[in-house]
C-alpha positions in Angstrom: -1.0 1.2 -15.5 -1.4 4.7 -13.5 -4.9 5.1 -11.9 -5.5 9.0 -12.3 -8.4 11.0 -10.9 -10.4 11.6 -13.9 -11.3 7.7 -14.4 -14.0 5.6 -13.1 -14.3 3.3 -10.3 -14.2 0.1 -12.1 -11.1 1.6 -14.0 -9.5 2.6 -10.2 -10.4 -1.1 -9.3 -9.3 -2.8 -11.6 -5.4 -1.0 -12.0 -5.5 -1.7 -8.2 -6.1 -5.6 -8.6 -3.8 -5.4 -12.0 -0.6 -3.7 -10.2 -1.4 -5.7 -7.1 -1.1 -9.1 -9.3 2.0 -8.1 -10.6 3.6 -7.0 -7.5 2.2 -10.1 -6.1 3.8 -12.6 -9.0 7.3 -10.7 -8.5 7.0 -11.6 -4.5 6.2 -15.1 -5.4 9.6 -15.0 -7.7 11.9 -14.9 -4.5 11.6 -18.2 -2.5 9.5 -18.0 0.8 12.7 -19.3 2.7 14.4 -15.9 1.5 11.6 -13.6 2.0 13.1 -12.7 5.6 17.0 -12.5 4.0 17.8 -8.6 3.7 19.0 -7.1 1.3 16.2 -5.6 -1.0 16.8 -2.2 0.4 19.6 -2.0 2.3 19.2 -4.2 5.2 15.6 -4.3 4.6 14.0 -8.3 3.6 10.8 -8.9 1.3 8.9 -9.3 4.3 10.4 -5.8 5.4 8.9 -4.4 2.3 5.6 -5.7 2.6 5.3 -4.5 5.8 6.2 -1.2 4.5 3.4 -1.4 1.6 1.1 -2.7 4.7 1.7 0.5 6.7 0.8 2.8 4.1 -2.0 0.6 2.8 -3.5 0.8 6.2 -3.1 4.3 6.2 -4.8 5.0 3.4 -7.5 2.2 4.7 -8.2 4.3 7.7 -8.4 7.7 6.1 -11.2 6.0 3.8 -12.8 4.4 6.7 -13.7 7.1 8.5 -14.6 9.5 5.8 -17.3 6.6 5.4 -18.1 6.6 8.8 -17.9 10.4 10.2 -17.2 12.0 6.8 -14.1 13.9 7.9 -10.6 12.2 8.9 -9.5 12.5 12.5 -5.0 13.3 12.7 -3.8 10.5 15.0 -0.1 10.0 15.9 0.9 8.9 12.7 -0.1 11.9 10.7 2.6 14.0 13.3 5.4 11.7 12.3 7.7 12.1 9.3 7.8 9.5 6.7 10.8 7.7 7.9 10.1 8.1 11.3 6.6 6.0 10.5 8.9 3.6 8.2 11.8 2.6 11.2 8.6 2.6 13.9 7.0 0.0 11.6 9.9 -2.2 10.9 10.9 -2.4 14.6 7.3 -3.6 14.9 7.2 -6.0 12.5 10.5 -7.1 11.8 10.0 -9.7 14.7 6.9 -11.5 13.3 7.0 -14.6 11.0 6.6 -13.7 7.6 2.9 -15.8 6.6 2.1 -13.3 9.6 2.9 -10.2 7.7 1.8 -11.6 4.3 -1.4 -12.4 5.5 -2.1 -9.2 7.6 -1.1 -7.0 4.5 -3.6 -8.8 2.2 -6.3 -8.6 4.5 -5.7 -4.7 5.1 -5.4 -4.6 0.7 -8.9 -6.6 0.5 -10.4 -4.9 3.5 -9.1 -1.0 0.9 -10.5 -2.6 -2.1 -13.8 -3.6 -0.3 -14.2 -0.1 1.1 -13.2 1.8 -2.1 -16.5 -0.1 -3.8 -18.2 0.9 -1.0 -17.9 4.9 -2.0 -19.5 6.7 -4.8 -17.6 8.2 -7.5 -17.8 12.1 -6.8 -16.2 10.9 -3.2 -13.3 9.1 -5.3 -12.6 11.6 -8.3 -13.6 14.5 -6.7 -10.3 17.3 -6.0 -10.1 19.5 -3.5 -12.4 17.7 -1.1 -10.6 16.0 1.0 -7.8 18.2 3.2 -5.5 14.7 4.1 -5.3 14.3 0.4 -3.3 17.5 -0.5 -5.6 19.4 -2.6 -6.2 16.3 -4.9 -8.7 13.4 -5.0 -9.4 10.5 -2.9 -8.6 7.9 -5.4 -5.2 9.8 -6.2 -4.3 9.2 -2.6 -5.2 5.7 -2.9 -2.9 5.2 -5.6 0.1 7.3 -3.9 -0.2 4.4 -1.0 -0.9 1.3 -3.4 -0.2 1.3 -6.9 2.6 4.1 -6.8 3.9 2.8 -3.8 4.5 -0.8 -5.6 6.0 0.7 -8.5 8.7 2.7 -6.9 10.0 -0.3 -5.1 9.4 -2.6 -7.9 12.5 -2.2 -9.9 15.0 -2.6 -6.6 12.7 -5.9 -6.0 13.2 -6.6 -9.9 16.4 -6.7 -9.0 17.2 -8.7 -5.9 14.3 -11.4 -7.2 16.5 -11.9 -10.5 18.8 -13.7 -8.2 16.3 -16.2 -7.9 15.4 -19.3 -10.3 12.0 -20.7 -9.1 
């Protein structure tokens, strides 16, 4: 399922919660007491990942948070940095913090996205070209670039080291 920027709300909404489900159900497949064991991406652990999902989530949830709030997005120190620059300054932050810790701040940042994406209209959502952030393309493509696409391209690799896994 592939949100694109000629569907609906409900239809955005509803790949979001679909895709999240899934990547959610393959997460649970890997035991929590190996969450933190690396090796999903290189030296990177579950929890590494879903830090990684929760920086670009959050990302995305701020963009949308101020185009609600002062209709235009404001460049902070993250939009200067390159993608793997943002990536290493993210796992140094979080690496250190107890896994329920990440877990739970990642869902709240995905509930806290899904809550504010209801909150827009959907000419503000499907409409191209109107935001500059978003490349030329539509708010709910960018959405899906940080969430749905993001899971996806990491899904086979986590496919892979949860196989390893009997639970």
């Amino acid at each position: 399922m592939t949100p694109d920027a000629s569907g609906s709300k409900s239809a955005l909404l509803k790949t979001l919660e679909f895709e999240r489900a899934e990547l959610e159900a393959l997460i649970d497949r890997v035991p929590l007491e190996r969450q933190d064991m690396p090796g999903v991406i290189g030296d990177w652990s579950v929890k590494d990942l879903i830090a990684q999902f929760l920086l670009w989530e959050q990302w995305v949830l701020d963009r949308c948070s101020q185009l609600m709030k002062v209709r235009q997005v404001i460049a902070n120190e993250r939009d200067t940095r390159c993608t793997n620059e943002m990536n290493r300054l993210h796992f140094e932050r979080y690496r250190p913090l107890p896994l329920d810790q990440v877990r739970n701040e990642e869902r709240r940042v995905f509930a806290a996205l899904i809550d504010l994406i209801q909150a827009f209209d959907e000419d503000a959502l499907f409409a191209s070209g109107r935001y500059e952030f978003a490349s030329g393309g539509a708010l709910a493509d960018e959405i899906a670039n940080e969430t749905v696409r993001h899971y996806q391209v990491h899904r086979e690799t986590l496919t892979s080291f949860a196989h390893g896994f009997v639970k």
